[in-house]
LODRENVEX-366441 format. One line per 2 residues: number of its first residue (from 0); their letters; for each residue x negated, y, z of C-alpha. Coordinates in nm, 3 decimals, decimal comma. Layout:
N
NUM> A> X:Y:Z ~ ...
This chain:
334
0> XX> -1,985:-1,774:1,106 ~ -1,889:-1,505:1,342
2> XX> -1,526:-1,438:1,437 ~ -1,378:-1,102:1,498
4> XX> -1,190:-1,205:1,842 ~ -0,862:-1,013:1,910
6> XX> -0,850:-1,087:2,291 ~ -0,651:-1,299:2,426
8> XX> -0,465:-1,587:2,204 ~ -0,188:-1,472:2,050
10> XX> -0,250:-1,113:2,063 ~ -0,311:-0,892:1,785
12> XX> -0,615:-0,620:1,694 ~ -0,349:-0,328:1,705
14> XX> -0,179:-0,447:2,055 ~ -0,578:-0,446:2,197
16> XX> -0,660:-0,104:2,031 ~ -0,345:0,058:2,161
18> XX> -0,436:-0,054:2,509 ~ -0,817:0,106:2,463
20> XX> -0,675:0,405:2,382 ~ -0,428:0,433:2,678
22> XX> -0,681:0,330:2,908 ~ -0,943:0,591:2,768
24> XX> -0,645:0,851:2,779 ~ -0,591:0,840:3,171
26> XX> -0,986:1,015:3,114 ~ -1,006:1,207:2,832
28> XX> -0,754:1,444:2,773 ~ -0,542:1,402:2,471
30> XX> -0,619:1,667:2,264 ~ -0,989:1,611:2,272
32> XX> -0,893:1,259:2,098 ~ -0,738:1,419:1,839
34> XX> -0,973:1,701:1,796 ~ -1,231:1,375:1,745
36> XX> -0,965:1,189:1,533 ~ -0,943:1,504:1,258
38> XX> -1,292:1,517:1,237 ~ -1,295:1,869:1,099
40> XX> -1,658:1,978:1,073 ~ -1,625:1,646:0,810
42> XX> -1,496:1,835:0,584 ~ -1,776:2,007:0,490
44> XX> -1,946:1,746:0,310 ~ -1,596:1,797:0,078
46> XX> -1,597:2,142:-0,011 ~ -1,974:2,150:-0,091
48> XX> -1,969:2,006:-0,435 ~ -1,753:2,288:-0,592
50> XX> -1,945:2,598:-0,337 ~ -2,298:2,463:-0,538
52> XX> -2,149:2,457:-0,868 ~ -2,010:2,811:-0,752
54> XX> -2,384:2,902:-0,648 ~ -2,529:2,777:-0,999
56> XX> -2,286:2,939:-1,202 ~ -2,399:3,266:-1,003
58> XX> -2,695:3,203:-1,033 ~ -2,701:3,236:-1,455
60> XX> -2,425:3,532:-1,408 ~ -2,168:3,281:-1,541
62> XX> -1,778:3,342:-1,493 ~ -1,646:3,160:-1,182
64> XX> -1,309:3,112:-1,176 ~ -1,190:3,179:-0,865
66> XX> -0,850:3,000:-0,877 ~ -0,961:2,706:-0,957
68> XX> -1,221:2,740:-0,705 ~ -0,978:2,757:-0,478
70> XX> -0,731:2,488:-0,585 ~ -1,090:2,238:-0,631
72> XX> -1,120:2,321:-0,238 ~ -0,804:2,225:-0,138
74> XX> -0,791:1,911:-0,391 ~ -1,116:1,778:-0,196
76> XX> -0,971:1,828:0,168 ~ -0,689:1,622:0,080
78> XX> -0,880:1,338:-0,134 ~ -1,152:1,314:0,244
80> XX> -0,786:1,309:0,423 ~ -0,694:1,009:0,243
82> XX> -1,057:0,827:0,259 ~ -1,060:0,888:0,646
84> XX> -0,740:0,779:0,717 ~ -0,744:0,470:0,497
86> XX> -1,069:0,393:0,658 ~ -0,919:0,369:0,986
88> XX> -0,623:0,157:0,849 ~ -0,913:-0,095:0,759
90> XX> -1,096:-0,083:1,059 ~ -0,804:-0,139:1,248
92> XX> -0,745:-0,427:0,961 ~ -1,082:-0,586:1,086
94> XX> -1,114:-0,514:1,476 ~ -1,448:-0,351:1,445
96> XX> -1,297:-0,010:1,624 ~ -1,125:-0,230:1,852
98> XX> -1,327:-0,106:2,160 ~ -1,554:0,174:2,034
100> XX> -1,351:0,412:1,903 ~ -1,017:0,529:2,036
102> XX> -0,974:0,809:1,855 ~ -0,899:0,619:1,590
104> XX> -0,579:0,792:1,414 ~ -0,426:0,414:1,429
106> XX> -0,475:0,363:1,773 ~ -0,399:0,716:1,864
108> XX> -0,030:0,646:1,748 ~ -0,047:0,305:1,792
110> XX> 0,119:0,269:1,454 ~ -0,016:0,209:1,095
112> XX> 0,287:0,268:0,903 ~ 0,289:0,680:0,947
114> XX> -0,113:0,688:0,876 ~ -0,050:0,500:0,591
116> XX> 0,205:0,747:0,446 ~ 0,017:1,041:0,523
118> XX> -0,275:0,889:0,377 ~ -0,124:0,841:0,087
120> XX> 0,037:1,162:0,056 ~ -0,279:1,349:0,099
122> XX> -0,382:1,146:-0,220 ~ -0,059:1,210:-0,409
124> XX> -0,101:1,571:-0,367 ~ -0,474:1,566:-0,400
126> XX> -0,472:1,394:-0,783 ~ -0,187:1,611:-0,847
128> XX> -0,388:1,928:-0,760 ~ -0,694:1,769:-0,963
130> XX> -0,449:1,698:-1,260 ~ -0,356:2,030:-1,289
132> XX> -0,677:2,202:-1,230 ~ -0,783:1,957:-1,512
134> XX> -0,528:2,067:-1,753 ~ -0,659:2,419:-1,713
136> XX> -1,014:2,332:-1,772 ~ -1,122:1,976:-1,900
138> XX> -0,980:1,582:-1,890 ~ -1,269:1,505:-1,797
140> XX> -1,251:1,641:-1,425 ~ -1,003:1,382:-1,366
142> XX> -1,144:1,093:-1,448 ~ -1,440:1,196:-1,241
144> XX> -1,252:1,254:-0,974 ~ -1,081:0,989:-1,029
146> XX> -1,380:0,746:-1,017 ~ -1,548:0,928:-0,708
148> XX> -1,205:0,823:-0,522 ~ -1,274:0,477:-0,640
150> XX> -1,643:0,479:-0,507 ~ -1,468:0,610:-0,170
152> XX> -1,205:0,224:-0,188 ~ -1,482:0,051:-0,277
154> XX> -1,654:0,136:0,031 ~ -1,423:0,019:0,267
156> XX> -1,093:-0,095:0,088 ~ -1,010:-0,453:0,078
158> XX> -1,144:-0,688:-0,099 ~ -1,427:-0,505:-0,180
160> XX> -1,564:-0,344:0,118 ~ -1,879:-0,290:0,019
162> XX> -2,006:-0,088:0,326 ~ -1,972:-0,443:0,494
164> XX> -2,238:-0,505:0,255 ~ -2,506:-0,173:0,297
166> XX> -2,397:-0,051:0,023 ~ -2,227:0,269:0,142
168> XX> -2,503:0,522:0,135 ~ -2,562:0,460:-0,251
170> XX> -2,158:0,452:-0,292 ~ -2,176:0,769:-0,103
172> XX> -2,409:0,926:-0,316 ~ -2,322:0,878:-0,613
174> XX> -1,932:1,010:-0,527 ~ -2,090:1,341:-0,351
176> XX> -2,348:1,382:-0,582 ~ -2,282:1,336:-0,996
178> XX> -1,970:1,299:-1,056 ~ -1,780:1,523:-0,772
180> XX> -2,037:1,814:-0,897 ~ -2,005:1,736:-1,256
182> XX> -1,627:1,798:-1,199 ~ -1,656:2,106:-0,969
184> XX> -1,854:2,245:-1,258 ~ -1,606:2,172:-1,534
186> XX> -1,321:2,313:-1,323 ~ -1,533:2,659:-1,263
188> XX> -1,629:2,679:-1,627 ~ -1,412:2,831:-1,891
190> XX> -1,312:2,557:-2,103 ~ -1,536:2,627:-2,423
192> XX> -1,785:2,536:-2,154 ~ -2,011:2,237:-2,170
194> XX> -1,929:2,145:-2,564 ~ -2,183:1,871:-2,538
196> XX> -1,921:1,690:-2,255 ~ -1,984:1,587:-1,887
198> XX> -2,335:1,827:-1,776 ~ -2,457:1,517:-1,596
200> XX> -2,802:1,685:-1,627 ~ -2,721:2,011:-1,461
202> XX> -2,476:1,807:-1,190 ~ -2,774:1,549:-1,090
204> XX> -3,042:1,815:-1,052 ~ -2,767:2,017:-0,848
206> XX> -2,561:1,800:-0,636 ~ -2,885:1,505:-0,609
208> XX> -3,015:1,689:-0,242 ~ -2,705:1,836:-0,129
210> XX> -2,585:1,472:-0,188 ~ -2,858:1,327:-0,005
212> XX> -2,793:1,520:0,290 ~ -2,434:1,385:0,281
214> XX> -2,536:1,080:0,248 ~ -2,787:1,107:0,622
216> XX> -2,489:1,157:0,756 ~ -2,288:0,809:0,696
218> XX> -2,633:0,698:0,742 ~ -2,620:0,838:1,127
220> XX> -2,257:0,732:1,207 ~ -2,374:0,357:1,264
222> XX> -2,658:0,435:1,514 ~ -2,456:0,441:1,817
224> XX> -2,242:0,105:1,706 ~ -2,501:-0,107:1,579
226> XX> -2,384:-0,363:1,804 ~ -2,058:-0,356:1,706
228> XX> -2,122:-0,346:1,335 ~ -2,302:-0,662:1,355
230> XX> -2,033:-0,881:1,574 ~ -1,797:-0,818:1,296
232> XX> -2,011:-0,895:1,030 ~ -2,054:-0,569:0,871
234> XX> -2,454:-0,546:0,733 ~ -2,548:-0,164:0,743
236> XX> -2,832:-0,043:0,674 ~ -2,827:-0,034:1,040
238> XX> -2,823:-0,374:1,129 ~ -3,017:-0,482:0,850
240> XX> -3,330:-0,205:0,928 ~ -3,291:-0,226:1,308
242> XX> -3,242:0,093:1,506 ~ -3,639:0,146:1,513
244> XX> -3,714:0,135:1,155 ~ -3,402:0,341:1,054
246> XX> -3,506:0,607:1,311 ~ -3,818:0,652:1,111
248> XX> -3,690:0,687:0,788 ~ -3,472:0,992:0,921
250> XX> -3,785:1,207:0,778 ~ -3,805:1,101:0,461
252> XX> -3,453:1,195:0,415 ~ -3,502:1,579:0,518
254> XX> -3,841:1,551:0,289 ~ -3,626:1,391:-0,017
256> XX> -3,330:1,646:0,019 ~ -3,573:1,985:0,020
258> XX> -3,804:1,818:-0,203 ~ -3,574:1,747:-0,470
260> XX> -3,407:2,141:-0,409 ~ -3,805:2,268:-0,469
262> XX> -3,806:2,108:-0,779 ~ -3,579:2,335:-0,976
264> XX> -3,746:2,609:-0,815 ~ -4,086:2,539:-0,908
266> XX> -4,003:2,482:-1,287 ~ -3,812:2,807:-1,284
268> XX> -3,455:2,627:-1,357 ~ -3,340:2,827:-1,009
270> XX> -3,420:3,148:-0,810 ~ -3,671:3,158:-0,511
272> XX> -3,378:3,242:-0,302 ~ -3,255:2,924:-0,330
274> XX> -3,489:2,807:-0,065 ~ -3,230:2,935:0,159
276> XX> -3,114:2,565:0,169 ~ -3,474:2,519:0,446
278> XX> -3,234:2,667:0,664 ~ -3,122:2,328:0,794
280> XX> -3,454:2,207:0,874 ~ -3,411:2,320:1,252
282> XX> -3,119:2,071:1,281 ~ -3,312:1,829:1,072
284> XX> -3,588:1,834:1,319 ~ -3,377:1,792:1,618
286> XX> -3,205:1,468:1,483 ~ -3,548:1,312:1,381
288> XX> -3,680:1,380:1,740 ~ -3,322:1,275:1,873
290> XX> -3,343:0,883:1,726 ~ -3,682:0,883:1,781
292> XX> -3,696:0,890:2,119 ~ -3,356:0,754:2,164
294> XX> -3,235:0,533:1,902 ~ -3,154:0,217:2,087
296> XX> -2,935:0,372:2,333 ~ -2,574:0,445:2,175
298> XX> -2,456:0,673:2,482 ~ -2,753:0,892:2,391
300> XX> -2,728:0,912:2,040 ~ -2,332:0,934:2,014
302> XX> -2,354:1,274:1,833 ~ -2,639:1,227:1,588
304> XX> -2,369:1,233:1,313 ~ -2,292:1,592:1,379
306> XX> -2,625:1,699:1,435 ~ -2,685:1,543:1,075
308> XX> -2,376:1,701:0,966 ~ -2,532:2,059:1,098
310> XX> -2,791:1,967:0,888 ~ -2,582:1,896:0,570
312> XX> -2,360:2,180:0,607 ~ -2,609:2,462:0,631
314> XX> -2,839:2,322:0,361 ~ -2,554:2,325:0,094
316> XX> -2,446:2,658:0,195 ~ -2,786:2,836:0,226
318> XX> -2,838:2,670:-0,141 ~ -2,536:2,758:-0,292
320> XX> -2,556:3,136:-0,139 ~ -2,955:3,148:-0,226
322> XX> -2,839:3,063:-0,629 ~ -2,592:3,306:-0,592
324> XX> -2,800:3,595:-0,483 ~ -3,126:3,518:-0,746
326> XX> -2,884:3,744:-0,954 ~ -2,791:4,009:-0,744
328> XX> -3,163:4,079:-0,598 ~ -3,284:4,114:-0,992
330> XX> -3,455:3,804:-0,958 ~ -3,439:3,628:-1,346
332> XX> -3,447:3,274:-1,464 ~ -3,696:3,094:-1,688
């Protein structure tokens, strides 16, 4: 069975990551690490549950409550904050960013101790936020949150780590998808909302492409490390498929994410301006010809996470402002 080596005997994984990063740093300014570290355009797969539910409720000229709309947005920042930064802490646990990526937040400060506390104060004062957004609306948004935080451990937290395993894509589905939009919809809703409990129905047929989309895009973050991924033992979908075979099936997710948005619009559950969400097929396009042509060279296909991010991003926002205009262009529901 493989090893993860930590260089030399008797040194340790974070000794040999803060020497990556202060040899990458005499290139590559600073700032640029960081800007790479924070990840910010990330955060859009965070925010997108509660701007559909926004878009749906819109859409059937329901109240939105913009307060808690507001407080949901902030909530989610801080819960990805956590589950980014406790992801590097166990990378840096295994050695798999050892050498690949030194803008790690770890390796950046070349200390785990102050990530760890920041991590988890960004989850303090993201359950906190949740808890009293759920007091104003239902218990229930909570517990979903709750368990979509889970989902986010189970992928990488010890001794779980089930993205070791392939199975982050599905983990990151199902956290994106049904339960974060089930609770973005209970917090917008006035709480006489929803008598029957949870609307799984209404939060699968909403969040099920959106959360597709999110998930292309953990999907694309292991194209340029393949190598990597397999040396320390971690079996993505990646390494499992090949970078040939997973190129290919780039397609069928754009197909899959706008085919399951036409549904609702062809039984007459949403407005035609919903197709707004096509939008993103440009970027969609560009990353399928991207890996195609390059998907077994990791210097060329580096960014394919952002250009699958692109994609994400301006799907979820051209559905959720296409649901919210059906209304305002006099365009009624079935």
């Amino acid at each position: 069975m493989y090893k993860p080596s930590s260089g030399k005997k008797g040194e340790n994984p974070m000794q040999n990551q803060q020497a990556v990063a202060s040899l990458y740093h005499k290139n590559v300014e600073k700032r640029l690490l960081w800007k790479a570290a924070i990840k910010w355009p990330l955060y859009s797969v965070a925010v997108m549950p509660v701007l559909l539910a926004a878009g749906w409720r819109y859409s059937t000229s329901d109240i939105v409550r913009l307060d808690q709309l507001f407080g949901f947005l902030m909530a989610s920042v801080l819960l990805l904050l956590w589950e980014n930064l406790t992801n590097d802490l166990f990378d840096a646990d295994t050695g798999i960013d050892e050498f690949n990526k030194p803008h790690s937040v770890v390796a950046l400060l070349g200390k785990r101790q102050p990530v760890r506390h920041l991590a988890y104060a960004s989850l303090f004062l993201g359950l906190s936020l949740i808890l009293i957004l759920a007091l104003r609306s239902k218990p229930a948004v909570l517990i979903l949150v709750l368990v979509s935080c889970a989902l986010g451990y189970l992928y990488q937290g010890p001794p779980f780590r089930l993205g070791y395993k392939g199975l982050g894509e599905p983990l990151c589905w199902l956290a994106f998808g049904p339960f974060a939009t089930a609770a973005a919809l209970l917090v917008l809703s006035p709480s006489n909302s929803f008598p029957s409990g949870i609307p799984w129905k209404t939060a699968t047929t909403l969040g099920a492409g959106p959360a597709l989309a999110t998930t292309l895009v953990l999907f694309c973050s292991h194209f340029h490390q393949v190598a990597e991924d397999a040396a320390h033992g971690k079996q993505s979908p990646l390494v499992r498929l090949g970078t040939k075979r997973a190129a290919a099936l780039i397609p069928w997710f754009l197909i899959m994410t706008i085919g399951l948005e036409l549904g609702p619009i062809l039984l007459g559950h949403w407005p035609i301006t919903a197709l707004l969400g096509i939008i993103a097929l440009p970027s969609g396009i560009s990353l399928t010809r991207l890996l195609n042509t390059h998907h077994n060279h990791p210097e060329k296909v580096s960014g394919s996470k952002f250009l699958a991010l692109r994609f994400q991003a301006l799907n979820g926002l051209g559905l959720s402002l296409g649901l919210a205009l059906g209304p305002a262009l006099g365009i009624e529901l079935m």
